[in-house]
Structure formats: C-alpha cells, structure tokens
C-alpha positions in Angstrom: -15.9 -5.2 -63.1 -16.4 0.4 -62.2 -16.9 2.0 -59.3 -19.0 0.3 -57.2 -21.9 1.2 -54.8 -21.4 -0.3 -51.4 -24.6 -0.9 -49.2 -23.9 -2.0 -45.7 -25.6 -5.2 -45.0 -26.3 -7.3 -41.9 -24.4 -10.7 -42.0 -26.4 -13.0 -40.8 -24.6 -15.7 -38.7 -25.6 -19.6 -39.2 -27.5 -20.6 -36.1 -24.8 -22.0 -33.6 -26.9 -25.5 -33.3 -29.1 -26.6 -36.6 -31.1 -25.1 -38.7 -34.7 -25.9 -39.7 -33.7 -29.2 -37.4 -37.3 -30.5 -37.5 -36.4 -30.5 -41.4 -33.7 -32.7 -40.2 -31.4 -30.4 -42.2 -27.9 -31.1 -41.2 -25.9 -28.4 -38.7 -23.8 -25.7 -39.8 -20.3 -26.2 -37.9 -18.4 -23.0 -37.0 -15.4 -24.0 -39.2 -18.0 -24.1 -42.5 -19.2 -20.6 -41.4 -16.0 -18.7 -41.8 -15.2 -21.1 -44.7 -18.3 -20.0 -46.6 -17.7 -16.3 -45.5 -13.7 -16.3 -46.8 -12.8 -14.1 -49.3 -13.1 -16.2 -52.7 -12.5 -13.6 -55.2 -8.6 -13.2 -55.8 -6.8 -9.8 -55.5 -6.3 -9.2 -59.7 -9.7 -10.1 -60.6 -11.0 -8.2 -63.8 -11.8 -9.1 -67.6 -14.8 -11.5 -68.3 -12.7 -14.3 -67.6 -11.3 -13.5 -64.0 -15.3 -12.4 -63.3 -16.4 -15.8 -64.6 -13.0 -17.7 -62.4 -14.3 -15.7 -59.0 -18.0 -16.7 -59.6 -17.4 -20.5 -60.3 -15.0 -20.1 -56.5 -17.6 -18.3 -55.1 -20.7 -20.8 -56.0 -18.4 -24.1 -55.2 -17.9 -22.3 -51.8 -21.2 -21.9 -51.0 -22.5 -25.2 -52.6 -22.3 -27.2 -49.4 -23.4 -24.2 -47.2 -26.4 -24.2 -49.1 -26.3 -27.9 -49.8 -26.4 -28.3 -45.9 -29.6 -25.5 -45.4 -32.1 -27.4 -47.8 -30.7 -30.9 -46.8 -29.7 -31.2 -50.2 -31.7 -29.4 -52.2 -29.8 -26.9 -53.3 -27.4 -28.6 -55.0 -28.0 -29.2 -58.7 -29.3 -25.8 -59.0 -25.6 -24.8 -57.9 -23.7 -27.2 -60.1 -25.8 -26.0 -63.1 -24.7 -22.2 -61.9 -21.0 -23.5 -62.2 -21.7 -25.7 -65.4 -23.0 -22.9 -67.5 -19.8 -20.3 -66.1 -17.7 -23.3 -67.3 -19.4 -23.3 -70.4 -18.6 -19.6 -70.9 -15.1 -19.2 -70.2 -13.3 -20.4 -73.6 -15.5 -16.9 -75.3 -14.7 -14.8 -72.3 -10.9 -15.9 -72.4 -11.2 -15.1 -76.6 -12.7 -11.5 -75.6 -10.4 -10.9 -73.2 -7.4 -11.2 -75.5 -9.0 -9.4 -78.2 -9.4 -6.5 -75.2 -5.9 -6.7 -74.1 -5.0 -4.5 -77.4 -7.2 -1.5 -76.4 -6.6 -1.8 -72.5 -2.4 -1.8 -73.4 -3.7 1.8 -74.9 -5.8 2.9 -71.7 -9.7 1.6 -72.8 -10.4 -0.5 -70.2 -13.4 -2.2 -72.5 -13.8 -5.6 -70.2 -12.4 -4.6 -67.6 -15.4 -1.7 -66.5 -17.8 -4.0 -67.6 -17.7 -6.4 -64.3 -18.1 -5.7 -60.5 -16.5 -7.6 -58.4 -17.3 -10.6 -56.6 -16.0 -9.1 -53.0 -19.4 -7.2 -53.0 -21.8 -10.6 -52.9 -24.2 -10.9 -49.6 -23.1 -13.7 -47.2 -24.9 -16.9 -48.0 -26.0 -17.1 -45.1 -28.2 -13.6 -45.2 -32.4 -14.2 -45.5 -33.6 -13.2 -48.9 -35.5 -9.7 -48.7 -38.5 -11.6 -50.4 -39.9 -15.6 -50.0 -42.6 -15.4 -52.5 -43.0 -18.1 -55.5 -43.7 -16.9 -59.0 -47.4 -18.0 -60.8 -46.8 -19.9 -64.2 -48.1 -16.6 -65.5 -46.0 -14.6 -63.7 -42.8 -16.6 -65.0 -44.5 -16.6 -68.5 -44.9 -13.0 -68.6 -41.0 -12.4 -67.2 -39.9 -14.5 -69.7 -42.2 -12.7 -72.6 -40.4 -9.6 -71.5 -36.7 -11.0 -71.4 -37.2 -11.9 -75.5 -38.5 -9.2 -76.2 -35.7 -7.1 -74.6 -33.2 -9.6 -76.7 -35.0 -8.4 -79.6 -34.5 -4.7 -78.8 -30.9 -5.4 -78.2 -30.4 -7.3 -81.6 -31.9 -4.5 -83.2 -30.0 -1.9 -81.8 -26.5 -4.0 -82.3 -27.5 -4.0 -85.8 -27.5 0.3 -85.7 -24.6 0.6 -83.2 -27.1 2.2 -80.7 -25.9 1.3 -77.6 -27.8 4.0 -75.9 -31.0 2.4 -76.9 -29.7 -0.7 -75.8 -28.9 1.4 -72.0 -32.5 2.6 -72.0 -34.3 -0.2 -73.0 -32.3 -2.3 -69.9 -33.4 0.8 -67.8 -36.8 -0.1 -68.1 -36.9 -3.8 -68.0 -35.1 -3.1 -65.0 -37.8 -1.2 -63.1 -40.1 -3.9 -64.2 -38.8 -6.2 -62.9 -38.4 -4.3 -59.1 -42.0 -3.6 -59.7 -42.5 -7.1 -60.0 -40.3 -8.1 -57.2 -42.2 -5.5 -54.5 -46.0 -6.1 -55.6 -45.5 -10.1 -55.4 -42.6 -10.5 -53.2 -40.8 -12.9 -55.4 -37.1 -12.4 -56.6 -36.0 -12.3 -59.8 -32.2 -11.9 -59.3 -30.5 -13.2 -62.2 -32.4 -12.1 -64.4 -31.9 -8.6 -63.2 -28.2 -9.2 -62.6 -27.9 -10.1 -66.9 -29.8 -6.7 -67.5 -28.0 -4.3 -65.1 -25.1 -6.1 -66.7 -26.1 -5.4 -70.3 -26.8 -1.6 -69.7 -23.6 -1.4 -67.6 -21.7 -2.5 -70.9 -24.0 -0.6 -73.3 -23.2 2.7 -71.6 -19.5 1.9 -71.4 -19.5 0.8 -75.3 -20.1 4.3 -75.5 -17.6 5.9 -73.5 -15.2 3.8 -75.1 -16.2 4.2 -78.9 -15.4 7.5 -78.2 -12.0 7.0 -76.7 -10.9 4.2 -79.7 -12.3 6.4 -82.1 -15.0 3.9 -82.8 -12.2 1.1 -82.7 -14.2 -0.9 -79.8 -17.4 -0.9 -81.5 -17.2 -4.2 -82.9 -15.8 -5.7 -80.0 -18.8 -4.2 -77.8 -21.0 -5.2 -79.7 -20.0 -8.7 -80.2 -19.8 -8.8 -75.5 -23.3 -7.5 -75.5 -24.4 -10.4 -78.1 -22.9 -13.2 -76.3 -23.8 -11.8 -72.9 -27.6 -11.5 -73.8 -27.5 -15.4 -74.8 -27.4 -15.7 -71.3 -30.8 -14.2 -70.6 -32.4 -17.3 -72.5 -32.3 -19.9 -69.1 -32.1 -16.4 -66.4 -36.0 -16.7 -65.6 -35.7 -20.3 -65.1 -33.0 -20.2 -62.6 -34.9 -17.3 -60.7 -37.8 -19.5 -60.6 -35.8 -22.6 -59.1 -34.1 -20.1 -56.4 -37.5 -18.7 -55.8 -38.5 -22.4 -54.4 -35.5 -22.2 -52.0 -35.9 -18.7 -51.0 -39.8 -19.4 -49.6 -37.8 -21.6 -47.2 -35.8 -18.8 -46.5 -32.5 -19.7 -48.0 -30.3 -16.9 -50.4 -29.5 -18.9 -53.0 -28.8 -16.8 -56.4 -29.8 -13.5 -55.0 -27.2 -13.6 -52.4 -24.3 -14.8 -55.3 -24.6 -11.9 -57.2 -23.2 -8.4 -57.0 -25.1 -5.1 -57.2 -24.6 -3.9 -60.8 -24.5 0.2 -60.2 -26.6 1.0 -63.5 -29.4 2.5 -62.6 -27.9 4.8 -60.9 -25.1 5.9 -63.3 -28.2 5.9 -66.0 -30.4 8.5 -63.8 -27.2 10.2 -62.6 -26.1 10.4 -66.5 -26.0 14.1 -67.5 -26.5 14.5 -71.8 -25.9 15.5 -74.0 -22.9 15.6 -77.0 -23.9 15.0 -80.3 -22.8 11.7 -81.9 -19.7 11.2 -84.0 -18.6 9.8 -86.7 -22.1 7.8 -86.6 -21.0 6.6 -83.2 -23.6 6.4 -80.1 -21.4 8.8 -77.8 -23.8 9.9 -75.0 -27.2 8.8 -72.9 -30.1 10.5 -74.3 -33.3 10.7 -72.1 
C-alpha cells in the first residue's frame, strides 16, 4: 500500500474497570488492551495479498476487544469482515503473481495500490460520529455506489482511468457531506472509493512506465476491487448500530487512503499516448 499521510490521533485507553457495566458488558483486562493495540501488520507487508493477510490479523485481533464492548454484539459483523477477506485472497494471490513480472522491472503496480495496516486507529478510540442512517439515507448511498460501478465499467471499457479518479473524487465528497450533515459514518464504503481512485491514478502512472503493458492488468484490480462496493453500504450500516453506542468498529479498522489529496495536489497536464490515459485532467 504510497506514501502515506499520518494524522496524529488520541489513543483512547479502555477504562481500567468495565465499560458500559450497567450494560453488563464484560471488563477489558490490561493484558487484552496491549494485546488489541500490538502491532498486527508484519514488517514485508505489500501486494493485495499481504494487505488482505494484515487485515484478516488485524480484525481477529480486535474481534474479542470489540466482542467484549457490545457484550457480544459485535461479533458476526467481524467474522463476516474476515469471511469476505478470505473469500478474496485466491484473486489477490493470482494478481499478485501476474504483478511480480512488472515489479521485477521497477512498476510497482500492487504494491502502491495499498496503505498499510500500521496506520489503523486503536479500537479502542470513540468514533468521530454516533448517528444511524434513515432507510432513505442507506437507499440513496447505495443508489450512488451503482451508479459509480457503472461509471467505472464504463470507463474500463475506454481505458480512462482518469475518469474513473474523478468520478471516485466526487463520490468521495459526497459521502463526507453525508457524514457531517447527519453525523453517521460511512467508512467502508469510502475506504473501497479512496481505494479505487488511489489505483486509478496509479494505472496511469504506470501505463506510462510499461508502455501501456499494465493496462490490462489495472484494469482487471479495479474490476474485481469494485465487486466489493456491492455489500460496502450494508456493513457501514451494521457498524453504524455499534458506533451510536460508541464503539469503533469498521471505521477504526481501516487506513486513511491519501487520494484526495494526491487528486487536488495533482498538477496536469501531458497529453495522452499511445491512446493511453497518462495524466489527471481537471
């Protein structure tokens, strides 16, 4: 997973007693605190695969953290977070060996596509916002989401990975819009599109190094990765329940994606080549 933003946050410490005790949730023991907050991620992590490997430690690490917060509650929304990253690993272990060709030449397609895992919030940290989406909030989230998949099929289909960056641009300020004016997160569904655009700008950057030789590849990550926006507003909306009680789930297990900021910090323009998307137009 480029160079990553770092914003110091507090770490919020588990209460040295119980927590919500007249929930009768079950204490958080000192030993399970530096447990949860140990390093997961290991040293060589990069590719989609050794993203996908730190995740899956990083969400059974925190399962009985969070398991122990809600009393229980939290838990099958963490096993299906590890079920579907099982689910993914034989493709991102496939598109990692069809990378290793290009990266043994100095295109590091897959491995600037992921941030790390050592950049996720401790799970013990408050999320920012404890609202609970309306069924037509959720509906009109999700309406967005396909129609975004759309754009991105359509695009694949010209090579246009700069539309593809600019279209995940703006979903992405929706969706903070969203956030601020009801207070509800909608953290992995934003965590898919900062993803997207991360990788749509990079298919770019390394088109032009391969001489177009990556396109294909790109394009077929960006594909497979966008199947994942199909269940993202869902598990925003189960977090959501959990985050009113004021427990991190989901938006504390994810890494800031620096996107945006490479997109508004992106200066054009070179002309395309060889019918290759090679800069960001705006």
């Amino acid at each position: 997973m480029p160079v990553t933003l770092q914003v110091a946050r507090p770490i919020i410490q588990p209460p040295p007693v119980r927590h919500a005790a007249s929930q009768g949730a079950p204490r958080i023991e000192p030993s399970e605190a530096r447990q949860a907050e140990r390093l997961v991620a290991p040293p060589d992590e990069e590719g989609f695969a050794g993203h996908l490997e730190a995740a899956i430690r990083n969400n059974r690490a925190r399962r009985d953290v969070y398991d122990r917060l809600s009393g229980g509650a939290t838990r099958s929304l963490s096993n299906q977070l590890i079920a579907l990253e099982r689910l993914t690993l034989p493709a991102a272990h496939a598109l990692d060996l069809w990378a290793k060709g290009f990266q043994d030449q100095g295109i590091p397609v897959l491995q600037d596509d992921f941030v790390s895992m050592r950049n996720v919030r401790s799970p013990f940290a408050p999320p920012r916002w404890r609202g609970v989406s309306s069924a037509q909030e959720a509906s009109k989230v999700e309406t967005w989401l396909a129609d975004y998949r759309k754009t991105i099929r359509n695009a694949l289909g010209d090579d246009d990975f700069t539309g593809i960056a600019e279209a995940s641009y703006a979903l992405l300020k929706r969706l903070e819009a969203t956030e601020t004016g009801s207070q509800t997160h909608w953290a992995m569904s934003k965590h898919l599109v900062e993803s997207l655009g991360l990788a749509a700008m990079n298919a770019i950057d390394h088109a032009e190094q391969s001489h177009g030789e990556t396109t294909r590849l790109s394009r077929t990550f960006i594909r497979f990765q966008s199947l994942g926006l199909l269940g993202s507003a869902s598990i925003d909306r189960k977090a959501q329940s959990f985050h009113q009680k004021g427990i991190g789930i989901v938006v504390n297990d994810v890494p800031h994606i620096p996107f945006a900021e490479r997109w508004e910090s992106h200066s054009p323009v070179t002309p395309a080549k060889a019918g290759v998307q090679t800069s960001i137009h705006r």
